[in-house]
GUFI-644239 format. One record per residue: x, y, z of N, C-alpha, C in turn; residue number from 1; residue in three letters. Coordinates in Angstrom, 1 decimal. Example, Ala and Ser with C-alpha at 12.3 -4.5 7.8 and 13.67 -1.06 7.14 Angstrom:
<pamis>
13.2,-5.7,7.8,12.3,-4.5,7.8,13.2,-3.3,7.8,1,Ala
12.8,-2.2,7.1,13.7,-1.1,7.1,12.9,0.0,7.9,2,Ser
</pamis>
This chain:
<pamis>
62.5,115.0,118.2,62.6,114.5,116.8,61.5,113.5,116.6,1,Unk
61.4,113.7,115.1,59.8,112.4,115.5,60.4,111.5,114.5,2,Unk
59.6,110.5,114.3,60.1,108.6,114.1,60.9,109.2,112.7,3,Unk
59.8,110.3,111.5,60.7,110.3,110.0,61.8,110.4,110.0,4,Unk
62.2,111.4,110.8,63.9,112.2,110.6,64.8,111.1,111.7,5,Unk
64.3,110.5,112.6,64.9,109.5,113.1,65.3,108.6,112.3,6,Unk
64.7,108.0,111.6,64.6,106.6,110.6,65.3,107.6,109.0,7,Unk
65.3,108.5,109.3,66.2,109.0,107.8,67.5,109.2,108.1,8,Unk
68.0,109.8,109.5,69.1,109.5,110.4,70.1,108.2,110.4,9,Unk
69.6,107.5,111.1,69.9,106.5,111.0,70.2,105.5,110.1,10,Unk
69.5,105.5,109.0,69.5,105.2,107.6,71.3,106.3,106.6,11,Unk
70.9,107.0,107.2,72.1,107.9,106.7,73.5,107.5,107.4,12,Unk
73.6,107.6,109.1,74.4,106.5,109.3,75.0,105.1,109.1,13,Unk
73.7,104.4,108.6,73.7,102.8,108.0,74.7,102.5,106.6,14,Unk
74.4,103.5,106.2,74.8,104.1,104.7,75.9,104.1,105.3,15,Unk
76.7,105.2,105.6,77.7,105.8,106.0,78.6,104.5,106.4,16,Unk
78.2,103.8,107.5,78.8,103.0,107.7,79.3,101.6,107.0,17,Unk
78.1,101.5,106.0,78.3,100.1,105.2,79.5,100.6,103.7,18,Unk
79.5,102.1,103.9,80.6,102.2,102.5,81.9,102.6,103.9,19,Unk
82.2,102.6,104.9,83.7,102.8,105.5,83.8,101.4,105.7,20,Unk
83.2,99.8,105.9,83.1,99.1,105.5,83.7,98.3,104.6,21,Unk
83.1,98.5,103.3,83.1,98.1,102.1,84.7,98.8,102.0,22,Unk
85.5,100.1,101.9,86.4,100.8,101.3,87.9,99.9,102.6,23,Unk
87.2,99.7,103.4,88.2,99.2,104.3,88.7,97.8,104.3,24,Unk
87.6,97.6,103.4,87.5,95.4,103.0,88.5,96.0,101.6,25,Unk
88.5,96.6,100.8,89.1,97.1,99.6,90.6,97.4,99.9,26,Unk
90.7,98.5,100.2,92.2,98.8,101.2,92.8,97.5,101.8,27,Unk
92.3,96.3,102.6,92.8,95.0,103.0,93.3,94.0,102.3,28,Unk
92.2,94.1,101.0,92.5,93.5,99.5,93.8,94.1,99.3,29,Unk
94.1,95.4,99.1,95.1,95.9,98.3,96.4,96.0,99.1,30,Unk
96.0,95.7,100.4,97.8,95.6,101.2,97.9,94.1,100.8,31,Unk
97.2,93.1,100.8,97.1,92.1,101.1,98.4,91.4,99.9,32,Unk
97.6,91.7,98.7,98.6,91.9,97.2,99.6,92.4,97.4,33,Unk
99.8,93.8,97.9,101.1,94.2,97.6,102.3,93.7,98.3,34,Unk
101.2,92.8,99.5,102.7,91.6,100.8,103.1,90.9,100.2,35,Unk
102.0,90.4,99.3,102.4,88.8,98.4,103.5,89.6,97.5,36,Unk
103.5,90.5,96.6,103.8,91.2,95.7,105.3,91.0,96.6,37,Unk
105.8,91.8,97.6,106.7,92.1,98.0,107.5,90.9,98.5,38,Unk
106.9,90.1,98.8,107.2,88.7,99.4,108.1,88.2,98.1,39,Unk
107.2,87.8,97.2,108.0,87.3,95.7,109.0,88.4,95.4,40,Unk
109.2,89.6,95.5,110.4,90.4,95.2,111.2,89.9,96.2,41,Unk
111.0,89.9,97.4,112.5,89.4,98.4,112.7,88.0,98.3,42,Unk
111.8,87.5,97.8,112.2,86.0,97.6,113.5,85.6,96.5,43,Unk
112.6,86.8,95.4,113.5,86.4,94.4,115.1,87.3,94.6,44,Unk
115.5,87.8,95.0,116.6,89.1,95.3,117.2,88.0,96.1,45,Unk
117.1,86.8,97.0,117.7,86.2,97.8,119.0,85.3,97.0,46,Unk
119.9,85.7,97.3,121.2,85.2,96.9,121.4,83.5,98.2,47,Unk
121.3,82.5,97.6,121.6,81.3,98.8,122.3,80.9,99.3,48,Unk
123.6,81.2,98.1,125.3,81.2,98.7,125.5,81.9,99.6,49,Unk
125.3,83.3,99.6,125.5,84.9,100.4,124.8,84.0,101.6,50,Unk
126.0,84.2,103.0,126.0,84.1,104.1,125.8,83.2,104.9,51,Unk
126.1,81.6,104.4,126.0,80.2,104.4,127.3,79.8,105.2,52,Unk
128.6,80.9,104.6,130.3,80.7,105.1,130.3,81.9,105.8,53,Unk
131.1,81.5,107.3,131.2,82.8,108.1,133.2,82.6,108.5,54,Unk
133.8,83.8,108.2,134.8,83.6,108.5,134.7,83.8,109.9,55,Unk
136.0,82.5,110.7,135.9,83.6,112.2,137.8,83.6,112.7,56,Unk
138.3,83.4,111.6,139.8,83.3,111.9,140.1,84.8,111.6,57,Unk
140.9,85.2,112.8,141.8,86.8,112.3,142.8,86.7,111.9,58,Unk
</pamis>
């Protein structure tokens, strides 16, 4: 191989790598939201009475 196709190689890898990168910092963003997201749904769905009294008499 000589230095061109080496350095166009590698450049193509560089590439390659900086957008699996970039899409995977994106995807982290978007779970990240949907925890909060889901966090405030079970937050709100929490009844505070429900399970405070336990019978234990039979």
């Amino acid at each position: 191989m000589d230095i061109a196709s080496l350095s166009t190689a590698l450049s193509s890898i560089t590439t390659g790598n900086d957008i699996g990168v970039a899409m995977l910092s994106k995807q982290l963003d978007l779970m990240e939201t949907q925890g909060d997201s889901m966090v405030k749904a079970l937050e709100q769905s929490v009844s505070p009475h429900l399970g405070s009294n336990i019978d234990v008499l039979v």
